[in-house]
C-alpha positions in Angstrom: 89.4 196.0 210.3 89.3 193.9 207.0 86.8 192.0 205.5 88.0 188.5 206.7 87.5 189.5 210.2 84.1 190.5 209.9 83.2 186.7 208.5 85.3 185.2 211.0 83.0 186.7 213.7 80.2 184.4 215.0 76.7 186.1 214.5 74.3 185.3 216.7 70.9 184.5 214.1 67.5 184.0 215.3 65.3 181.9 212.8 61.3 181.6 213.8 60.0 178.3 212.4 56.2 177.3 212.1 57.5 173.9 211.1 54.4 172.9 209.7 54.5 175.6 206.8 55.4 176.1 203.3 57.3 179.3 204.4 59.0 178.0 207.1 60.8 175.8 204.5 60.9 178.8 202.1 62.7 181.1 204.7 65.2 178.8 205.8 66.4 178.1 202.3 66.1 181.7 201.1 68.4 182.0 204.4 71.0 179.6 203.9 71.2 180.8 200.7 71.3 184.3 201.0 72.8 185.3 204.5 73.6 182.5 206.9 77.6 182.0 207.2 79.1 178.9 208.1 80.6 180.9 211.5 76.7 181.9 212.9 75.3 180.4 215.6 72.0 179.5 214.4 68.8 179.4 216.9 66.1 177.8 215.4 62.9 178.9 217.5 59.5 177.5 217.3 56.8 178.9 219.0 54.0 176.1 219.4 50.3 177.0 219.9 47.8 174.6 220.6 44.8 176.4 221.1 44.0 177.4 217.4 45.3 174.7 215.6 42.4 174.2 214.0 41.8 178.1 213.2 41.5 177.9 209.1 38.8 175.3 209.1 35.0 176.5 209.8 34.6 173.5 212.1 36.2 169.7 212.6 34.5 166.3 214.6 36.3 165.0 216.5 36.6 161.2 216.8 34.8 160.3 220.1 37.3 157.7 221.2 39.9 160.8 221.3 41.0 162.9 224.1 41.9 166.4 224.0 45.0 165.4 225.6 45.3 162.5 223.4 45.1 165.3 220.2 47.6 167.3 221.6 50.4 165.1 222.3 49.7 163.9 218.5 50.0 167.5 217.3 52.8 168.2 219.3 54.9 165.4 218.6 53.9 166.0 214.3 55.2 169.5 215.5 58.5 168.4 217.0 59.5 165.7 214.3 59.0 168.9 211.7 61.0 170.9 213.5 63.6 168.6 214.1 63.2 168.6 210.1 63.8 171.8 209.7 67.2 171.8 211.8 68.7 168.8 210.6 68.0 170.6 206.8 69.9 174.1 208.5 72.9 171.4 209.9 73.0 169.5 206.8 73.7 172.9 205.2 77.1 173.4 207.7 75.6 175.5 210.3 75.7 175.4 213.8 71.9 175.6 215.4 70.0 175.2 218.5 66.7 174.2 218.9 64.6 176.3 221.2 60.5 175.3 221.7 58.4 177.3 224.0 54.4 176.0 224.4 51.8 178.8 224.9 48.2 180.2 223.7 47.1 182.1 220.9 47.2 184.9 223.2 51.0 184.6 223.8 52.6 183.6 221.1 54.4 186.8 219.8 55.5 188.1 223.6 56.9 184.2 224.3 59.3 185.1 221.1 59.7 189.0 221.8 60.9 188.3 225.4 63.0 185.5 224.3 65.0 187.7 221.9 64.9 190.0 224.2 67.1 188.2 226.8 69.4 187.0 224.1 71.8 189.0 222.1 71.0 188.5 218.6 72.3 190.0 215.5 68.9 189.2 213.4 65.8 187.4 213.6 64.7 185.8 210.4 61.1 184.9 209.9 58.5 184.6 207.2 55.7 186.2 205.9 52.0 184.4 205.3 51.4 187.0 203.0 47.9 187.1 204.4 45.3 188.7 202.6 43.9 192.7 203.9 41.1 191.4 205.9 42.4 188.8 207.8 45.5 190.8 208.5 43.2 193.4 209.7 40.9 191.0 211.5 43.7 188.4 212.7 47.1 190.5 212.8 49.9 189.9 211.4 52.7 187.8 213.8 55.7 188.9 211.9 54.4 192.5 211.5 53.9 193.0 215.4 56.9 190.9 216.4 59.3 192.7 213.8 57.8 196.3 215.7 58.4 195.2 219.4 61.7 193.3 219.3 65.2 194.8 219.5 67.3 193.5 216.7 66.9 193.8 213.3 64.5 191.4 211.7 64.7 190.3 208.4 60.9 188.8 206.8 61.1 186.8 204.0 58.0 186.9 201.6 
């Protein structure tokens, strides 16, 4: 078999976006840029979880004319417009891609992705890295490290 065929083939590419991120943006260029083809089929996945959004801040008020529910359709629509960013930015590029959101918990998140892939035949997952510091890996886990341990097809983390 030459090399021609092999870039002829399609390549089925998972991407895991937190749209909202600096690496998200990082690892989508590092990927067009390093090892998506113009013949992959591209599946952009976002993962969205509501329950922690506001994890990284000690505490937040919340206006008292706003509902929960009222906060989370606002978060998830800012959610959805970035990660219909991020795959017009992947087509713009000359790829093909699909968009595929699944809502959960905290408590979910890395399974909803796992058994995803896990249904799905894909060549690679690509993902990025928080780079988070040695205690709150050890006290929060690491999403990429667990998900890159449990799935079944290689996965390449961008730092």
């Amino acid at each position: 078999m030459s090399g021609d065929n092999n870039t002829k083939n399609t390549r089925q590419i998972a991407i895991a976006i937190d749209p909202l991120s600096e690496e998200a943006k990082k690892t989508i260029e590092w990927a067009m840029n390093n090892i998506l083809r113009p013949t992959d089929e591209i599946h952009a996945i976002m993962v969205m979880v509501l329950d922690c959004e506001f994890g990284e801040q000690e505490s937040i008020e919340l206006p008292p004319t706003d509902s929960l529910e009222t906060i989370e359709k606002e978060l998830t629509l800012e959610k959805m417009k970035s990660m219909d960013k991020m795959v017009n930015t992947i087509k713009e590029g000359g790829f093909q891609v699909k968009s595929h959101v699944f809502k959960t918990d905290s408590t979910h998140a890395c399974n909803v992705l796992i058994d995803y892939l896990d249904t799905k035949s894909m060549d690679c997952l690509i993902m990025g890295s928080r780079n988070l510091s040695g205690w709150k890996r050890f006290f929060m886990g690491s999403f990429s490290d667990y998900v890159q341990s449990h799935v079944h097809c290689p996965v390449l983390i961008v730092k």
